[in-house]
C-alpha positions, 0 to 999 in steps of 0.5 A: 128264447122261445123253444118252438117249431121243433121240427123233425124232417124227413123226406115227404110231401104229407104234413099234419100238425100236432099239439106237443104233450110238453107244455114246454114245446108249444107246438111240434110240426110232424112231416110224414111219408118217413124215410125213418121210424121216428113216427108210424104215419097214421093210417087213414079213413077212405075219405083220408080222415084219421081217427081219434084212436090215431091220433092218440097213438101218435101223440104218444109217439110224439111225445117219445121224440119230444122226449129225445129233443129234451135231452139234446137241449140238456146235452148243449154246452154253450153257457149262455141261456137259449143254446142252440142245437146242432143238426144231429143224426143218431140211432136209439131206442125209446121206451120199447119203440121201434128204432130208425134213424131221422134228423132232429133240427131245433129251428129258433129264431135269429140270436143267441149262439147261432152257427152264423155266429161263429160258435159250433156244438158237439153232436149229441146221441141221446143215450149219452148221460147228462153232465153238470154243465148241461143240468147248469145249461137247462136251468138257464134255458128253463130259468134265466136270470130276472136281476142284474148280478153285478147290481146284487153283487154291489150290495152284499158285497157292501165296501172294499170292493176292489180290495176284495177283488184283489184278495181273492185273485191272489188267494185263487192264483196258488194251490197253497189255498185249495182244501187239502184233508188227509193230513195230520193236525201238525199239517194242518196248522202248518197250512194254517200258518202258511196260508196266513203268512201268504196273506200278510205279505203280498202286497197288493195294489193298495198295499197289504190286505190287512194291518193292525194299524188299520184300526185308526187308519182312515179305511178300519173296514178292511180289517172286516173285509179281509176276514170275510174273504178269509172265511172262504178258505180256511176257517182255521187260518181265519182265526188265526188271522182275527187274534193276530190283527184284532185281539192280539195286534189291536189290543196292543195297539189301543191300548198300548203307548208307542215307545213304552210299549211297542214301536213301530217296527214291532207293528210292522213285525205284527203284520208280517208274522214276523211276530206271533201273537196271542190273546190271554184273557179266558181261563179255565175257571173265567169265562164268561166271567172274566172280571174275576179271573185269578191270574195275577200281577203284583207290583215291586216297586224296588224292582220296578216289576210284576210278578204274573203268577198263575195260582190254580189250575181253575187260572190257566189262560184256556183255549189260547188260539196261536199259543199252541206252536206259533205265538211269541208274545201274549196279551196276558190279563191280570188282576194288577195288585199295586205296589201298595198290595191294593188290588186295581181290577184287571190290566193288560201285559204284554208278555214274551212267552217264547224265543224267537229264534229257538222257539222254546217257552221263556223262563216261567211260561208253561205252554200245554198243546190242547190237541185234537178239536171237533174242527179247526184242527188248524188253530193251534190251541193252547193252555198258558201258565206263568210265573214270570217277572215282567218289566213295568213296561209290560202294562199296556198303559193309555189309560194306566200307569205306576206311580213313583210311590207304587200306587197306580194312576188311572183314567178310569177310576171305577175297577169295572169299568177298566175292566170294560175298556181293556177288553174292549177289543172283543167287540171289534172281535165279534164283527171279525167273526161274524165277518169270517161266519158270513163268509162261511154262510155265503160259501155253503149256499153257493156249494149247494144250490150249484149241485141242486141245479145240476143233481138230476132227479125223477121228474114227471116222466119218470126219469132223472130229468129234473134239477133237484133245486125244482122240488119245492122241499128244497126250495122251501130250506134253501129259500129262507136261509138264503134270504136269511143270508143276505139279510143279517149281511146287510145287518152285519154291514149296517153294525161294521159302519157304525162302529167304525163312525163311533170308534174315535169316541170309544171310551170317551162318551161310553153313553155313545158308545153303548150303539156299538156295543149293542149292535156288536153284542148283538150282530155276532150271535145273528150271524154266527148262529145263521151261519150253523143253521145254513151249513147244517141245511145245506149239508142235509140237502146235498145229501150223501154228498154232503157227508163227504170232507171234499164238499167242505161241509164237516169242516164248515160246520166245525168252524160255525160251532166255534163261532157260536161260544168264541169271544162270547157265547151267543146266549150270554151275548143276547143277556148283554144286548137286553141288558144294554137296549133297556139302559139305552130306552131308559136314557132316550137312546134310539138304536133303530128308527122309531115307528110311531105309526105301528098301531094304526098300521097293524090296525088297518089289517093291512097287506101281509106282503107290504113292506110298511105292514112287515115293519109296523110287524116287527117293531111292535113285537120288539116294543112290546117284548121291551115293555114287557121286561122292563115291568119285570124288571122294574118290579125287582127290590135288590141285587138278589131280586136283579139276579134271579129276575135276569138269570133263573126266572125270565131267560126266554123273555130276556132271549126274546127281546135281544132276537126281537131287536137282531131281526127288526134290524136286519129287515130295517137293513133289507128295506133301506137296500131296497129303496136305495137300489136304483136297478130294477131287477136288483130292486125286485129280487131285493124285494123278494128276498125282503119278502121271504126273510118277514115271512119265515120270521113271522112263521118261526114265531107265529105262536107270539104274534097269535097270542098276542093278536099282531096278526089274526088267525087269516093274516098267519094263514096269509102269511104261510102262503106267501111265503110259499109263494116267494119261495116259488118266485124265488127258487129259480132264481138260486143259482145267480143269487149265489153269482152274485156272492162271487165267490171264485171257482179256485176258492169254492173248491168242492166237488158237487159245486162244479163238475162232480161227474168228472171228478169222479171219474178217477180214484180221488181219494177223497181229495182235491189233488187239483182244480184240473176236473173244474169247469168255468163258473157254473 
């Protein structure tokens, strides 16, 4: 569209040509012998010169009118980029000048939204304010979109498109889903609760969104797919969600027996909520080492039962999400003490810990309400004792049994190793949280580069004329974290399709298995310590409105902070993941793709913007940062040297290495999208958003890539200013970017994320008591 002959007519036969102040109206046509005031004609020499002094008296009047054009262009309302403009005729006064009246025609050439086309606009007074929907317009006009969304859309959507669809269609249609905030918490986990059992029993084109049996059904993404939408709603019902299906739901299932210790109904009632489940493994004493847990369960082999018992305060089951209010049934772990008093390592039990029709704890169980929480106040936490008989069938028994004699038979002979498979459910866990913090991630941006675009601010006139998403202090936070976002989704999606490729081999190859136990331990804290660096930024960067509970930040927040420690603390996570890397390089194992060539790459001095040169990069620094601690662990005598060597000397090393192989992945991820989009557009933007993601790496640890000569001091220089180039290129671009995570309006749900004027134009209480204030997708 090209904003040019702006012409302001007026009745005469005079005619002089001058250049416009604004580079972004080229040139500006002034008819004189006004019937208005809008400019003085000039007074003229007796040969009819007109002087310089003139000239410049009217450029400068000019540059007032140009100023009134401006603002009707801000004023349009039409959606689609290049609107037009209504003939307009209207009285102001600018900066002091005298007033008058005029017609103001923005003549374009034949296209988009003309009035042959059918299409009307309001008139416009320039002293009327700006409205989001214009701000969003202007930056259209100003910025349009380089890329194909739908093509963008496709790739960091990644599966389950239609299902995805269907999900949020159904989650948008009923207000049960808009965020409510003045409620107290017994509210709040009702609304939890409702909103799940909403999910759980609408059935869509392809059935249900989401069952437990979809863990060995033909499509186990789904399970990913529904949390990630969930993630966009509620975090609370999301984690409702993941202990029911994956922890609770899935750990039956896997390791459970149909017909000893579930039947297919009691599945059915798992995916209705008819029955509630909950997931007993953490205790107050047991965290991160669960394996010595003190809860536990002694065999009579009279009675052909088990005793669980909590013995300390230290063994209360901790933190039990559904446990609080809802929950039925629990997995509870236990040290299983056989009928022979041989303690066997930790088994699973399924327990009923309530009534189902009365709702009070059964006999032996002591339920504890862990209260308010700094987020999440719709997950109904809980602390758990028990001192219960249970029946033999309560041992979830794939792989162990009891003997006639009351000795236990098992598959896995090592007690450790048991230990590894009955909680082998955490690892699917761990991609339904970063699968829910993903979304979380994508909802944030969203949120935030939609009021930059429309938050006007000062600009070179001196008046709030300009988007606050043109400022390159915001370009420069929110480029990189966008960047980021996209790049540890194709990491998480890349993590979701090779579990799911190894899990019919999970707990019969364990040397195989070790991939998915790498990229799960490893994708989880990416993701999830991602998802509280994008919410903290976005919330600074929308300012004063970011501190308000309807934007939605404060309970995004909360939500990340229970996803850095949930089913594993992201820095113990990482120890695992080096600790696994180092057994997998020992054993010939190739995580990633190897780069021989690196060396000769990185020698050359090559281009700090080539796509080859940014992996020669990052595959050095995470083979170098291995070799590293593999001589520092090879250097050890005995266990007690492997203690200290692992966790009192080398912790930043060890940290290093796990972060080193996450963001290798997550740029391996970022140019196989790249190469494999056949879209030009969505090609270039994945490339620039490629670009953007090595160079904030690179700049976030350029003291190791100095130090250890990767790159000389002219390359990091290189370096700082591409990245402050792409921001540059990609900063306009913003706004389609988080098109393209297709989000609907319904479920974004924030004030400054559509028409926050309007929605401030009534006494709101802070709540959004409707959509009605909601404009089309901005």
């Amino acid at each position: 569209m090209e904003f040019i002959n702006m012409n302001i007519l007026t009745h005469g036969d005079e005619s002089s040509e001058i250049a416009s102040p604004s580079s972004m109206y080229p040139k500006l046509r002034v008819t004189h012998a006004f019937h208005g005031k809008y400019v003085e004609p000039p007074t003229r020499s007796e040969n009819g010169g007109v002087s310089a002094a003139e000239r410049k008296r009217m450029q400068n009047q000019m540059q007032m009118v140009d100023r009134q054009v401006y603002w009707m262009k801000v004023a349009a309302t039409d959606t689609i980029a290049g609107a037009q403009y209504l003939e307009n005729t209207s009285t102001y006064k600018a900066e002091g000048q005298t007033k008058g009246k005029g017609k103001v025609e923005a003549e374009v050439g034949a296209g988009v939204g003309s009035k042959a086309q059918g299409r009307s606009y309001p008139s416009y007074s320039p002293g009327k304010p700006w409205t989001p929907q214009s701000a969003r317009n202007q930056w259209m006009q100003l910025h349009p979109p380089r890329f194909d969304i739908k093509a963008l859309y496709q790739v960091v959507e990644g599966d389950n498109h239609s299902m995805r669809q269907e999900m949020k269609a159904f989650m948008a249609s009923t207000e049960l889903f808009r965020p409510k905030y003045n409620i107290s918490i017994a509210e709040e986990r009702e609304l939890a609760y409702k909103r799940l059992y909403a999910i759980c029993n609408f059935k869509g084109r392809a059935g249900h969104f989401i069952s437990v049996n979809d863990f060995e059904g033909e499509n186990p993404l789904r399970i990913f797919a529904a949390h990630e939408v969930a993630g966009y709603a509620d975090g609370s019902m999301a984690t409702k969600m993941t202990v029911q299906f994956n922890l609770f739901g899935g750990t039956v299932l896997r390791l459970g027996k149909q017909g000893v210790n579930f039947t297919p109904k009691f599945l059915e009632e798992i995916d209705s909520l008819a029955s509630i489940g909950c997931f007993g493994l953490t205790e107050l004493g047991y965290g991160n080492n669960a394996v010595e847990m003190e809860t536990t369960a002694t065999y009579d082999s009279a009675t052909k039962q088990f005793h669980i018992l909590t013995p300390s305060t230290l063994a209360q089951k901790y933190w039990i999400t559904n446990s609080a209010i809802h929950a039925h049934y629990c997995v509870v772990f236990a040290q299983l003490i056989d009928g022979n008093r041989k303690k066997q390592g930790v088994h699973a039990f399924l327990v009923q810990i309530r009534d189902h029709k009365t709702m009070m704890p059964m006999p032996g169980v002591k339920i504890m309400d862990m209260g308010s929480k700094m987020g999440c106040n719709g997950v109904d936490n809980g602390k758990l004792a028990f001192d219960v008989k249970a029946p033999q069938t309560a041992l979830l028994c794939k792989y162990s049994t009891m003997e006639d004699n009351g000795g236990l038979k098992s598959e896995i002979p090592n007690i450790r190793d048991r230990f590894l498979r009955v909680a082998d459910q955490l690892l699917s866990g761990r991609l339904c949280i970063a699968s829910m913090m993903q979304g979380t991630s994508k909802l944030a941006l969203t949120i935030t580069i939609r009021y930059c675009a429309t938050r006007m601010c000062v600009g070179k006139t001196g008046k709030s004329d300009t988007a606050i998403l043109e400022y390159q202090l915001q370009q420069n936070a929110l480029c990189p974290l966008t960047a980021k976002c996209v790049a540890v989704g194709l990491a998480l999606q890349y993590s979701k399709h090779r579990w799911a490729a190894l899990l019919p081999i999970a707990g019969v190859d364990q040397d195989q298995w070790r991939e998915a136990v790498i990229l799960c331990c490893s994708t989880k804290p990416l993701v999830t310590t991602t998802s509280e660096e994008i919410v903290r930024v976005c919330r600074e960067r929308a300012g004063g409105q970011g501190y308000l509970s309807a934007n939605r930040f404060g309970a995004m927040l909360g939500f990340c902070h229970a996803g850095q420690t949930a089913e594993g603390d992201n820095k113990v996570l990482l120890v695992k993941t080096a600790k696994e890397l180092l057994i997998a390089k020992s054993k010939g194992m190739k995580i990633l793709p190897d780069f021989k060539g690196y060396a000769e790459v990185l020698k050359s001095g090559g281009d700090v913007s080539d796509m080859q040169f940014q992996r020669a990069l990052f595959a050095a620094r995470e083979n170098m940062r291995t070799q590293d601690l593999i001589r520092l662990s090879s250097a050890v005598k005995n266990n007690t040297e492997v203690f200290d060597n692992w966790m009192l000397r080398n912790s930043d090393e060890i940290q290093a290495v796990a972060n080193s192989f996450s963001e290798r992945l997550s740029l391996e991820r970022m140019c196989e999208a790249e190469k494999a989009e056949s879209n030009a557009g969505a090609a270039e933007i994945l490339k620039t958003l490629r670009g953007v993601y090595a160079m904030d790496c690179v700049m976030r640890d350029v003291a190791y890539f100095a130090t250890q000569r990767l790159l000389s001091l002219d390359q990091i220089k290189a370096c700082k200013e591409e990245l402050v180039r792409l921001n540059g290129v990609l900063g306009p671009q913003l706004p389609y970017i988080v098109d393209a995570f297709d989000i609907p309006e319904e479920l974004v749900a924030a004030p400054i994320a559509s028409d926050w004027v309007k929605y401030n134009s009534y006494d709101n209480q802070g709540e959004n008591v409707s959509l009605s204030w909601q404009t089309n997708k901005l």
